[in-house]
C-alpha positions as CSV (number, residue, x, y, z in Angstrom):
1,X,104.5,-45.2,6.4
2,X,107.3,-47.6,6.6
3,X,110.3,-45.4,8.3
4,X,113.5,-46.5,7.1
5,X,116.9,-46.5,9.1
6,X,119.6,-44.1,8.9
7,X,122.7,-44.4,7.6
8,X,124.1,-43.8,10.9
9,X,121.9,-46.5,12.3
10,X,123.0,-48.7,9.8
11,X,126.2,-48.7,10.6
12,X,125.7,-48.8,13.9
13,X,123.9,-51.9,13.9
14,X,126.3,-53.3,11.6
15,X,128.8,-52.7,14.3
16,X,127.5,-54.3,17.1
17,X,126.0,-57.0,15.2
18,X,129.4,-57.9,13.7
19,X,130.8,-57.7,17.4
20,X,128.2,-59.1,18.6
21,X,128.6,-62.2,15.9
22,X,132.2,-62.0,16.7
23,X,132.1,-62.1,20.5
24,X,129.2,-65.0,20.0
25,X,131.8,-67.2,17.9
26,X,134.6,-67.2,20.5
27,X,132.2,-67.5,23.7
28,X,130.9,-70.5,21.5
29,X,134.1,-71.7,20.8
30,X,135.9,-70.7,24.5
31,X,133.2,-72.1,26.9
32,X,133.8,-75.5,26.4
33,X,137.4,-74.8,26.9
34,X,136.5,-73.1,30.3
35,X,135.1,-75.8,31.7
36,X,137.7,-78.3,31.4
37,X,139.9,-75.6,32.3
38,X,137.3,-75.8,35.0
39,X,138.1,-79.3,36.0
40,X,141.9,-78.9,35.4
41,X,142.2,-76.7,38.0
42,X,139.8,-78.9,40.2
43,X,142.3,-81.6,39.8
44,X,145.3,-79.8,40.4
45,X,143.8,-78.4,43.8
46,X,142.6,-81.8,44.9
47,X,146.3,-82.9,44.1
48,X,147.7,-80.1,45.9
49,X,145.3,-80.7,48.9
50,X,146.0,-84.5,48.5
51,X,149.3,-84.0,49.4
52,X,149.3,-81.9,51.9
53,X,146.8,-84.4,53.4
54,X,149.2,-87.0,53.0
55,X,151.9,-84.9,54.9
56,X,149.8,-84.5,57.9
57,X,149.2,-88.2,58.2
58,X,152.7,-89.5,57.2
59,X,153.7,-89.3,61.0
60,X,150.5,-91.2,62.1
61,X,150.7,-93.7,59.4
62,X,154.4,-94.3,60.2
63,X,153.3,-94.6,63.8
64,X,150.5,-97.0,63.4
65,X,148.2,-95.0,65.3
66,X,144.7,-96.2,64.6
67,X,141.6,-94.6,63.3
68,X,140.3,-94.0,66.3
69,X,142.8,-91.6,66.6
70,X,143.2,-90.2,62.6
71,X,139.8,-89.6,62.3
72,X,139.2,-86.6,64.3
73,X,142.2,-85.0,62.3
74,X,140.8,-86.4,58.3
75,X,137.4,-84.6,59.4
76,X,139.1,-81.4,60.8
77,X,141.1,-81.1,57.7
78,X,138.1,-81.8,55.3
79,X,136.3,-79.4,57.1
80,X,139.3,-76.8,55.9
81,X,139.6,-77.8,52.6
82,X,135.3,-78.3,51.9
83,X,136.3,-82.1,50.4
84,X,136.5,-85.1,51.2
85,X,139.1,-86.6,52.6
86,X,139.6,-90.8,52.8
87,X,142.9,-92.1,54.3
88,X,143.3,-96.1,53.4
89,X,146.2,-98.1,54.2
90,X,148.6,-100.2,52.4
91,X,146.2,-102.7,52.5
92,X,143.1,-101.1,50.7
93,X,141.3,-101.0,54.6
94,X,139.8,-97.2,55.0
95,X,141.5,-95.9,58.3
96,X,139.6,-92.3,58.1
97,X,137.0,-90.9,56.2
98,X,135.3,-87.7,56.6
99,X,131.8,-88.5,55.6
100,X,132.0,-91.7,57.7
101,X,133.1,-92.5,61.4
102,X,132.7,-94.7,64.0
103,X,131.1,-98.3,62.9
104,X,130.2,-96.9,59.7
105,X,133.3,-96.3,59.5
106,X,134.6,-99.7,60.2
107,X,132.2,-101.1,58.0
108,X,133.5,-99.9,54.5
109,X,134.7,-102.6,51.9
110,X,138.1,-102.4,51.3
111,X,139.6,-100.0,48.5
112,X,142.7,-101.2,47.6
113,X,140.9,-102.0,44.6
114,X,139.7,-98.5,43.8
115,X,141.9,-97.1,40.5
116,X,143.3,-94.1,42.4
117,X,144.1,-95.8,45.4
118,X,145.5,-99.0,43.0
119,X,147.7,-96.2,41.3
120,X,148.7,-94.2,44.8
121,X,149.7,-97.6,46.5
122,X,151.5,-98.0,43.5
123,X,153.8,-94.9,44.0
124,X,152.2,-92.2,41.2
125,X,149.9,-89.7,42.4
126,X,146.1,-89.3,39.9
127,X,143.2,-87.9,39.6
128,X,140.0,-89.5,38.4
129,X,136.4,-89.0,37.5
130,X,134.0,-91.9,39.4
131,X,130.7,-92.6,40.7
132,X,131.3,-93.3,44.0
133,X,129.4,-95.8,45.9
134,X,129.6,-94.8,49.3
135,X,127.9,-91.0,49.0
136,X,125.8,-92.5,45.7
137,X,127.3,-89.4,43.4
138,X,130.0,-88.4,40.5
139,X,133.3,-87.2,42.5
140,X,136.4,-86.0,41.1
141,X,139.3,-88.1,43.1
142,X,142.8,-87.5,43.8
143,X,144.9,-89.6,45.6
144,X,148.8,-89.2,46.4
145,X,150.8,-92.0,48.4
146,X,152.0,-91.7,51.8
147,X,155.7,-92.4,51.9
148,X,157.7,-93.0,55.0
149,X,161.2,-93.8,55.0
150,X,161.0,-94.2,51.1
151,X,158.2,-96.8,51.5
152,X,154.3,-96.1,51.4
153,X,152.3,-96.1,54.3
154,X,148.9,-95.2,52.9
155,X,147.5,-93.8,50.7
156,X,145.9,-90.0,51.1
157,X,142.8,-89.4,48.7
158,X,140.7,-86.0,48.6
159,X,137.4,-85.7,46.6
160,X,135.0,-83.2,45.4
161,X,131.6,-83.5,43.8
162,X,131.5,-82.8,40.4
163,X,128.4,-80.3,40.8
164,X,130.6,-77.9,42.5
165,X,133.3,-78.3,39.6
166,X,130.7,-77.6,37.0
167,X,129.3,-74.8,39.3
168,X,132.4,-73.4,38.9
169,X,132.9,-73.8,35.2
170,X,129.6,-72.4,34.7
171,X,130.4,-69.2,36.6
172,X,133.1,-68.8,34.9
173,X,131.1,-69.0,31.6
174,X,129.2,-66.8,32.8
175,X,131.8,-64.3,33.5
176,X,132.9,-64.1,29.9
177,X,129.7,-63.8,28.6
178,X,129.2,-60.5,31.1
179,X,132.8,-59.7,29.9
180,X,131.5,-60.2,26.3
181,X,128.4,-58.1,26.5
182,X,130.0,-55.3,28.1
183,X,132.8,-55.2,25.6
184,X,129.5,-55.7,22.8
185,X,128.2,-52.7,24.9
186,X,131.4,-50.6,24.3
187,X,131.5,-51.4,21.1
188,X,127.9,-49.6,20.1
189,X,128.8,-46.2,22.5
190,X,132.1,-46.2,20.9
191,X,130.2,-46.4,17.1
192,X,128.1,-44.2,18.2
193,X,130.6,-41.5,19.4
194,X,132.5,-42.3,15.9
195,X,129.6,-42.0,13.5
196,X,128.5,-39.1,15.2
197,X,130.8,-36.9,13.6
198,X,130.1,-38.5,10.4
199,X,126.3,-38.3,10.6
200,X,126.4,-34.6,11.1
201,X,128.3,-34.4,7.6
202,X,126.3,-37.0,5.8
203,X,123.2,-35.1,7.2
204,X,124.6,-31.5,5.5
205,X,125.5,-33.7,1.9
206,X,121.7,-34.8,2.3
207,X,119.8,-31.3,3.2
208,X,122.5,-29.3,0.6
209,X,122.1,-32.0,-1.9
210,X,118.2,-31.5,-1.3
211,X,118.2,-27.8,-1.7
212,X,120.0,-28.5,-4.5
213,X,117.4,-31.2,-5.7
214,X,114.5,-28.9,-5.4
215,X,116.5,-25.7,-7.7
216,X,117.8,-24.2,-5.0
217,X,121.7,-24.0,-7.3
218,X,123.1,-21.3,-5.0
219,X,123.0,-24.5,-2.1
220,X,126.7,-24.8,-1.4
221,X,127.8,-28.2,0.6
222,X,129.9,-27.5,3.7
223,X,133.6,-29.5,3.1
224,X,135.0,-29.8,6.5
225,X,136.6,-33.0,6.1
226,X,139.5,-34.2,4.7
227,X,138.2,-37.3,3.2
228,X,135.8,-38.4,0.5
229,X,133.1,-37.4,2.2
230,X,134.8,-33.5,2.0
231,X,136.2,-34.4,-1.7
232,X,132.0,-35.3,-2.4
233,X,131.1,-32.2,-0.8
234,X,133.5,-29.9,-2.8
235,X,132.4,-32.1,-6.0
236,X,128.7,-31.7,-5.9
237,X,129.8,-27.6,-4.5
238,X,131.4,-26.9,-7.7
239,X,129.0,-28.8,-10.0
240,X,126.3,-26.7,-8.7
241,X,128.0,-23.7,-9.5
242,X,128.6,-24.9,-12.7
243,X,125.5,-25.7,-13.4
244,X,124.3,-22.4,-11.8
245,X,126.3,-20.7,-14.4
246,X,125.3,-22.7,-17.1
247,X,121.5,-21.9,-16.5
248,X,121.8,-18.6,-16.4
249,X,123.9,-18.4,-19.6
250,X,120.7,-20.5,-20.8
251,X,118.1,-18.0,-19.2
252,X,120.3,-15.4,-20.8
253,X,120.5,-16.5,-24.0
254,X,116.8,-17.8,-23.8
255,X,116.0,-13.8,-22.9
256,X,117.9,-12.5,-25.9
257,X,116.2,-15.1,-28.2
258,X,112.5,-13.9,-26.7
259,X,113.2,-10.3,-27.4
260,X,114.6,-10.9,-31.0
261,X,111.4,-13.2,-31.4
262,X,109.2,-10.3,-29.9
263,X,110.9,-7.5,-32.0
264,X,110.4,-9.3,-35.0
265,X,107.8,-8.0,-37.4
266,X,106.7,-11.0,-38.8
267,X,105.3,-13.8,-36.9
268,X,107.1,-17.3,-36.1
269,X,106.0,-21.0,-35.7
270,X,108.5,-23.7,-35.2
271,X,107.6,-27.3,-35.2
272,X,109.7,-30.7,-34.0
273,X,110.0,-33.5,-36.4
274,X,106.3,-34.7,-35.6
275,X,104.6,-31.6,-36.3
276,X,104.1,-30.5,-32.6
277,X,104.6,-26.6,-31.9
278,X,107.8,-25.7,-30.0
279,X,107.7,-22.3,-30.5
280,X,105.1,-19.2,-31.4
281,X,106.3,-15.7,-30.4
282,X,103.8,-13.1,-29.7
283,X,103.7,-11.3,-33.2
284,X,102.5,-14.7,-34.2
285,X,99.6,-15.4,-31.4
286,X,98.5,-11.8,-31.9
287,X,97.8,-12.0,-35.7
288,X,96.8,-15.3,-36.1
289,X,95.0,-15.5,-32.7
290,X,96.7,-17.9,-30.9
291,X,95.7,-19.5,-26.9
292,X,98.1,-22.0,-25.8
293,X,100.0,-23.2,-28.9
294,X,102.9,-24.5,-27.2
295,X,102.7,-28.9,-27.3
296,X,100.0,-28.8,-29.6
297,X,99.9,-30.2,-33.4
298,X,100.2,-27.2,-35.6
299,X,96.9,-28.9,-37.3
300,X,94.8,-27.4,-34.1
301,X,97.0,-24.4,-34.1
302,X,96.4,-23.3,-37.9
303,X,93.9,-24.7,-39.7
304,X,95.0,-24.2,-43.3
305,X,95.5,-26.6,-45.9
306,X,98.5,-24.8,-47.2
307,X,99.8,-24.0,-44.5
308,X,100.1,-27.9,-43.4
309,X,101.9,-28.4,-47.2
310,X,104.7,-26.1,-46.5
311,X,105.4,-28.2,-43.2
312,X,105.1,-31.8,-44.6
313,X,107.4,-30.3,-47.9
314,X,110.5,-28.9,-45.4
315,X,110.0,-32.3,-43.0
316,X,110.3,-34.5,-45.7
317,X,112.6,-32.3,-48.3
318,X,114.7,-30.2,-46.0
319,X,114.3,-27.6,-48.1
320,X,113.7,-23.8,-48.2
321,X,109.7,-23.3,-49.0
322,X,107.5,-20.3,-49.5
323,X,103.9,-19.5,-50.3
324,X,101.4,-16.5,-50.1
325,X,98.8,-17.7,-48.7
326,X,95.5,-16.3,-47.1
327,X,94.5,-17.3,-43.9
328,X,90.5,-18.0,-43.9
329,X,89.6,-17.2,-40.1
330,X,91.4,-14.3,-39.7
331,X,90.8,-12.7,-43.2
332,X,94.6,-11.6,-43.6
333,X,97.5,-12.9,-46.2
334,X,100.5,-13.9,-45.3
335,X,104.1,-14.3,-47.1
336,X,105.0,-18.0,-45.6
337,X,108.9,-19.0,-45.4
338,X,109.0,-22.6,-43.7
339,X,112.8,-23.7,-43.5
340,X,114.5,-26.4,-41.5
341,X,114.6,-26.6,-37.5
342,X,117.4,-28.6,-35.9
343,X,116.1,-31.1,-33.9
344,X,117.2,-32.7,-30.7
345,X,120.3,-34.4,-30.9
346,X,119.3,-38.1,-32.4
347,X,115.9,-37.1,-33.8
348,X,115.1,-35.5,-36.9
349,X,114.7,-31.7,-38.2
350,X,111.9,-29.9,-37.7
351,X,110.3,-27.0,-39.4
352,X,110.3,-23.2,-38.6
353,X,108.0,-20.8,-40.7
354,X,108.1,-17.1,-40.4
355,X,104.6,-15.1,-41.1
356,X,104.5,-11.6,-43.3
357,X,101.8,-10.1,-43.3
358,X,101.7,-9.3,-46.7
359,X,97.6,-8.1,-46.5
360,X,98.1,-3.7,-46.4
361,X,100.9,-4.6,-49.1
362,X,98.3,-6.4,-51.0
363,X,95.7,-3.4,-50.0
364,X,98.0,-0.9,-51.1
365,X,99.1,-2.8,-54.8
366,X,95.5,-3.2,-55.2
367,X,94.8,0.6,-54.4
368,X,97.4,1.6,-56.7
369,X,96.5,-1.0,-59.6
370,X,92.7,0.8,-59.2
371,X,94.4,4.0,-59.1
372,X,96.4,4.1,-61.7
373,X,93.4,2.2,-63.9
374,X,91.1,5.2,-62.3
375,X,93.2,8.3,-63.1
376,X,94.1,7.2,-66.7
377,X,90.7,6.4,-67.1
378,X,89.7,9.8,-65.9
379,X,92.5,11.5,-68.2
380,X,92.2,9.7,-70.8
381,X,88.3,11.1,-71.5
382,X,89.1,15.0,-71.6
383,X,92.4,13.8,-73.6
384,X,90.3,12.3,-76.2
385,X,87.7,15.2,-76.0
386,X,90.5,17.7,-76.7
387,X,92.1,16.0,-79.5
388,X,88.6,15.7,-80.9
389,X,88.2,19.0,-81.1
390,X,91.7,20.0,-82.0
391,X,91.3,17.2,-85.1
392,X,87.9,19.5,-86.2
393,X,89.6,22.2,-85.7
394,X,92.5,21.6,-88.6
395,X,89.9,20.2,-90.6
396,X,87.6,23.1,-91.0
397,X,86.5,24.6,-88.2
398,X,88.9,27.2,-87.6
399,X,87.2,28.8,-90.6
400,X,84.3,29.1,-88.9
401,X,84.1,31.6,-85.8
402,X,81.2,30.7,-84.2
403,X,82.7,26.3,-84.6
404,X,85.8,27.3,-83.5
405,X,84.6,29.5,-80.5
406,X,82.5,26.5,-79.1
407,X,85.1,24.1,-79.7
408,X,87.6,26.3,-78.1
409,X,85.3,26.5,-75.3
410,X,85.0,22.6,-75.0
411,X,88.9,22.0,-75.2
412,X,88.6,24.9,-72.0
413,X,86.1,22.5,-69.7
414,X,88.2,19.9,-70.4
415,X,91.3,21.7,-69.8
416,X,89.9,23.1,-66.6
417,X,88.9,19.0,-65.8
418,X,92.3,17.9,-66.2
419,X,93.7,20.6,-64.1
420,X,91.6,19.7,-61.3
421,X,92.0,15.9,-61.8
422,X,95.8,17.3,-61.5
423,X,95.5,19.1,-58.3
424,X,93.2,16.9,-56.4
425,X,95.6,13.8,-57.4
426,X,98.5,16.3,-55.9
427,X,96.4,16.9,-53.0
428,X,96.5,13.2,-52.2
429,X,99.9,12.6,-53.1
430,X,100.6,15.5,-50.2
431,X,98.4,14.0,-47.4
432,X,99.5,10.1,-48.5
433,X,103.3,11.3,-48.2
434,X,102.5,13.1,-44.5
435,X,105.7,15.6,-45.4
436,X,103.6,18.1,-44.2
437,X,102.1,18.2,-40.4
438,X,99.4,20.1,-39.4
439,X,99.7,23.9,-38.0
440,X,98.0,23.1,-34.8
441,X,95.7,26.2,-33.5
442,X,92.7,27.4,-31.8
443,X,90.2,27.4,-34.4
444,X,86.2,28.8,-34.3
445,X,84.9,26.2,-36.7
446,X,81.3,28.5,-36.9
447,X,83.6,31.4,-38.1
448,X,85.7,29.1,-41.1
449,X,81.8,27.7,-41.4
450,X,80.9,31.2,-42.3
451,X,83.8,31.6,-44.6
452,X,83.0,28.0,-46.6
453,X,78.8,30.1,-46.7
454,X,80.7,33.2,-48.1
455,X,82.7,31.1,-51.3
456,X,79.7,29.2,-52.5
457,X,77.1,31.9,-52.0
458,X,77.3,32.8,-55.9
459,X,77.2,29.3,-57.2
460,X,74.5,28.3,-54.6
461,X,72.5,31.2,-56.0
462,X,72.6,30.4,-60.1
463,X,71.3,27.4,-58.8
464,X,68.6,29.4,-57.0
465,X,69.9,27.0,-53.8
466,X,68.6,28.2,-50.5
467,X,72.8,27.8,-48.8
468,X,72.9,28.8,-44.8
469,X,74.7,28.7,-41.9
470,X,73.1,27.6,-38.8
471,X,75.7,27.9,-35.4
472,X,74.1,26.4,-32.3
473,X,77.1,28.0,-30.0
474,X,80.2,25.9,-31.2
475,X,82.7,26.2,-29.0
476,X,86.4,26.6,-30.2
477,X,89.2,23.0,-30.6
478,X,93.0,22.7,-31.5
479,X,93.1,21.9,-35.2
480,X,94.0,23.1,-38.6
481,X,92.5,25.9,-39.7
482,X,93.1,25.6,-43.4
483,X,92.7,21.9,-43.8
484,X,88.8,22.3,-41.8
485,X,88.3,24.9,-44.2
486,X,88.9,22.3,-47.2
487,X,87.0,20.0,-45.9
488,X,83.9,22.0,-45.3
489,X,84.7,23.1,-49.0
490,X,84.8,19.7,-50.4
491,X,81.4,19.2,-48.8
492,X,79.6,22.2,-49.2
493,X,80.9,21.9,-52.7
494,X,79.7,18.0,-53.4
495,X,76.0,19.2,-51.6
496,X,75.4,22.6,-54.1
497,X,76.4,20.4,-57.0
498,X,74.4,17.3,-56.4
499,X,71.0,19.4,-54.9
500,X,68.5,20.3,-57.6
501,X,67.8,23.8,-58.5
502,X,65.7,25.2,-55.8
503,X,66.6,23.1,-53.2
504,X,68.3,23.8,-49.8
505,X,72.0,23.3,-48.3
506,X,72.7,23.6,-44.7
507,X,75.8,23.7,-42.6
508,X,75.6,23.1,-39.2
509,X,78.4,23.9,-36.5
510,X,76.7,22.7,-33.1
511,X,78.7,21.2,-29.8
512,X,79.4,17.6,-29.1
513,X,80.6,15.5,-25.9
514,X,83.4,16.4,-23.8
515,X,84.3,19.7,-26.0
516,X,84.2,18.3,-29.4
517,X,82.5,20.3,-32.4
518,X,80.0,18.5,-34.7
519,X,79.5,20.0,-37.8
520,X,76.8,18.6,-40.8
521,X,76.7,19.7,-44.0
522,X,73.0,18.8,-45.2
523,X,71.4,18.8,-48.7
524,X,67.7,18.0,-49.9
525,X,69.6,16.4,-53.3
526,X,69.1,12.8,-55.2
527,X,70.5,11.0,-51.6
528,X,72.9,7.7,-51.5
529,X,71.7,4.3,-51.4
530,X,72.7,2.1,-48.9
531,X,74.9,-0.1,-50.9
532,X,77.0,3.1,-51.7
533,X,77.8,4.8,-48.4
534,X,80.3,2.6,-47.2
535,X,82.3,3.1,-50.3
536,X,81.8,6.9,-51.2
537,X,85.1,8.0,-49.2
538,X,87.2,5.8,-52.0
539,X,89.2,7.3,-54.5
540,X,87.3,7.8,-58.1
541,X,83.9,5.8,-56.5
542,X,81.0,7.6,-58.0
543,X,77.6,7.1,-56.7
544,X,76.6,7.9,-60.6
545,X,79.1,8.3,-62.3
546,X,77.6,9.7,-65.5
547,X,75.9,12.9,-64.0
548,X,79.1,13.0,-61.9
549,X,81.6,13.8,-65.0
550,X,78.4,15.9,-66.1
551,X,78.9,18.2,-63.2
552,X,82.8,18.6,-63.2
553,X,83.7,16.0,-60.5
554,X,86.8,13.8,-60.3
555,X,86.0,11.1,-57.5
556,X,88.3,12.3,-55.5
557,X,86.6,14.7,-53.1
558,X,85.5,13.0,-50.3
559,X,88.3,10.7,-50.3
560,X,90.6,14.0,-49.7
561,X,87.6,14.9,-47.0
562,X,88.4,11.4,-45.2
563,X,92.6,12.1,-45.2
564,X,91.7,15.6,-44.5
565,X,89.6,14.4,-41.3
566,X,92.4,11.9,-40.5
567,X,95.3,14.2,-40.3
568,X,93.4,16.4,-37.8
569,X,92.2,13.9,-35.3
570,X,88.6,14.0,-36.9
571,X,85.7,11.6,-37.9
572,X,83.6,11.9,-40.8
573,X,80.6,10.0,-41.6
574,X,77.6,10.0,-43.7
575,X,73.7,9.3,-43.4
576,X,71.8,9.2,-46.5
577,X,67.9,8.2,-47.6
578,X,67.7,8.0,-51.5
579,X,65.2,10.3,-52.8
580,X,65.6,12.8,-49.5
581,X,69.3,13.8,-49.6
582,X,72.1,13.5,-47.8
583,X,74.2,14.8,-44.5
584,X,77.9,14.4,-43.7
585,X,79.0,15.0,-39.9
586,X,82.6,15.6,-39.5
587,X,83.4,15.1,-35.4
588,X,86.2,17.3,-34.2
589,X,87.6,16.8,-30.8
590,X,88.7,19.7,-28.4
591,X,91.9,18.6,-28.2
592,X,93.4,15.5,-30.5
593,X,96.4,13.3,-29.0
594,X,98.6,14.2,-31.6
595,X,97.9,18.0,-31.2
596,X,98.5,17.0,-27.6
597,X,102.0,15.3,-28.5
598,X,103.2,18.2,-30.9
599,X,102.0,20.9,-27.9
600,X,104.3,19.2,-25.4
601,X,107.3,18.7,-27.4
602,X,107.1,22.3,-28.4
């Protein structure tokens, strides 16, 4: 992977490659200038050397000593000076050279002709750039006169090759271009020692800033300077804590929402602008069931026709809607508000609907709509039987003893019917209200068992019933004695009345798992179809309902067995074969949790 440079290396390089640029421009534009500063000085030194040349010959010149003589002195000066050194006379002869002697020496063309000796004879002193015939190479010349007694006597002219010149302006090149790099070399240790410090801060903005990147808002950023960097630093610092602050007024608020949401009753689905579920609390997913509604169309989340009406109504109305509606897959109804959702800012509303669960209200109006149907159907009978005979009676049979006896005896039966209709419907009313709790107690059921035997023994017998206890060592539970004793009644009661003459009734007490008590109350009588047995605990169902009236009932005696059993902790059930009677099992446990929780508050 492509590693990228710092910002410190950055800057650097920037540095020393606009120092280096910078230092590049002026050696550029100052070496030219140092070489003909080069030859500038060349010249002046030749000059300078020139005339002290000519000083040293002015006596020998004056004197007209020959260059037998003035060469041994040219050559010993040249020697000194590392040039070379002509002396020519007025005339252009050479009298001393030191590159030539003897009959070389002699033998060199004249040179009054040559320009700096033309210009020294003439009185001005110059220097000038040649090729030079004698030695075959570029020399720099400078030639003064040689005055005596205000006249000129010759002419003294000192060379150099132009090699060593530009030797010489070369090395000094070169010397500012050392000078250059090492000041190009200062330049990155001394950015390097400056961004050092502000590395190590831009390094803490980047690992805070990262911390902060990655949720980490309790990331403060060191401000140790005084400069923007520090102002950043205390910038992104405080925005953090803002922001900090802000997200946990959000989480706050968020947590109070979801605990309103899950303290709600009723159950609540809210929807953006395009349908898609933004919100389901757990009433909701609990009822409907829910997995995962969260981002999904509400189509896949409930599958109900009307359900998808109410939604397209308030996302294209706006408006408050509500419907009762019953939701297939989970067999429940529901009272459905929808109403509008604010959307995001710049997008439209969306939809939230709250979920009643209007099914046990429905249960119960139902229950009371049969019941009230029920009981004035069941009073309405001995009502009309009564004024029957009451209506006979004012006609005529008053009169007549033996009439009036008998019809004084029917308006009794039904009299007797009513009041038990009245009591049993009284009895309900008590166990529906729960005003009353159970007396909790240790209880023998086989002794209450014996009891039940005891108060049906004399019906059991008109009926020439065979009606026995059978205890299989019961042991004793926490319950209500008197409400165990009406339920046994209601049984033992239901099985003598329903068993033919000369049949046989049984009640059982025998023991069950963990400590419970089972007891059976058993009957050889007509039996209950199958159809029938899930229904016989409801209020007013009769299995037949004509030989039912015939034999005193009201329908409501196992259905006050069933709240009985409920209020106690106990389970009663029923197994039937038509044709070969019936037996009811009503399971008492040793100890029942709300026993338990009365017991311990106690």
């Amino acid at each position: 992977m492509r590693r990228h440079l710092s910002l410190r290396g950055r800057m650097v390089a920037t540095a020393v490659v606009a120092a280096g640029l910078a230092l590049g421009v002026l050696l550029l534009v100052t070496g030219p200038s140092l070489e003909t500063r080069a030859r500038h000085d060349a010249e002046a030194t030749l000059l300078a050397e020139a005339r002290l040349m000519a000083r040293v010959v002015e006596d020998s010149l004056a004197r007209g000593i020959g260059p037998d003589a003035l060469d041994p002195v040219v050559d010993d000066a040249a020697r000194e000076v590392n040039a070379r050194v002509t002396i020519v006379a007025p005339d252009g002869r050479v009298l001393a050279d030191s590159a030539l002697s003897g009959e070389a020496l002699l033998a060199m063309e004249n040179h009054g002709q040559r320009p700096e000796v033309k210009a020294a004879l003439a009185g001005q002193a110059t220097s000038i750039l040649r090729h030079s015939a004698t030695v075959g190479a570029d020399l720099l010349y400078a030639a003064v006169p040689v005055r005596s007694t205000g006249r000129v006597v010759g002419v003294a002219r000192v060379s150099r090759g132009i090699d060593a010149i530009t030797d010489q302006g070369r090395q000094l090149w070169w010397s500012a271009a050392l000078a250059l790099a090492l000041a190009l070399l200062a330049t990155a240790l001394l950015s390097l020692l400056l961004s050092a410090s502000l590395g190590r801060t831009l390094n803490e903005l980047m690992d805070g800033a990262r911390r902060l990147a990655q949720g980490d808002l309790s990331a403060r950023l060191p401000a140790r300077r005084d400069d923007e960097l520090g102002e950043l630093a205390h910038i992104l610092s405080h925005s953090a804590a803002q922001l900090q602050q802000q997200l946990a007024e959000i989480a706050r608020d968020r947590g109070r929402t979801e605990a309103v949401l899950s303290a709600l009753e009723d159950g609540v689905l809210a929807v953006d602008h395009r349908g898609v579920v933004v919100l389901a609390n757990a009433r909701l997913a609990g009822a409907l069931p829910l997995t995962q509604p969260i981002g999904r169309h509400y189509l896949e989340v409930v599958r109900q026709r009307e359900v998808g009406e109410l939604v397209e109504r308030v996302l294209r109305t706006g408006e408050r809607a509500t419907a009762e509606v019953e939701l297939l897959n989970v067999g429940r109804v529901f009272t459905i508000t929808a109403l509008p959702f604010p959307g995001a800012e710049g997008t439209p509303h969306g939809a939230v609907l709250t979920f009643n669960d209007a099914t046990e209200r429905r249960r119960v109006e139902r229950m009371r709509r049969d019941f009230v149907a029920n009981a004035s159907h069941e009073l309405r009978t001995p009502l009309t039987s009564i004024r029957g005979f009451v209506e006979a009676l004012e006609d005529d049979a008053v009169d007549d003893p033996e009439k009036a006896r008998r019809f004084l005896g029917k308006i009794r039966v039904h009299a007797e019917r009513m009041t038990t209709l009245v009591q049993d419907l009284l009895e309900l009313s008590r166990l529906d209200s729960g005003t009353r709790e159970p007396d909790w107690e240790e209880v023998n059921p086989a002794a209450v068992a014996v009891e039940v035997i005891g108060t049906f023994a004399a019906p059991a017998a008109a009926k020439q019933i065979a009606l026995r206890h059978v205890d299989r060592c019961a042991a004793t539970v926490l319950t209500d004695r008197d409400r165990l004793r009406r339920i046994l009644e209601n049984l033992v009661d239901n099985a003598v009345k329903y068993t033919p003459a000369g049949g046989h009734v049984e009640l059982a007490t025998s023991p069950g798992d963990e400590g419970a008590v089972r007891i059976e109350v058993t009957d050889d009588g007509p039996g209950i179809a199958a159809e029938h047995l899930d229904r016989v605990f409801e209020r007013f169902y009769r299995v037949d309902k004509a030989r039912s009236r015939e034999l005193g009932g009201t329908g409501l005696g196992l259905s006050i067995v069933r709240h009985l059993a409920d209020s106690v902790g106990a389970a009663v059930t029923v197994a039937s074969t038509p044709a070969r009677g019936a037996c009811f099992r009503v399971t008492l446990p040793a100890r029942p949790a709300a026993a338990e929780a009365t017991v311990d508050s106690e």
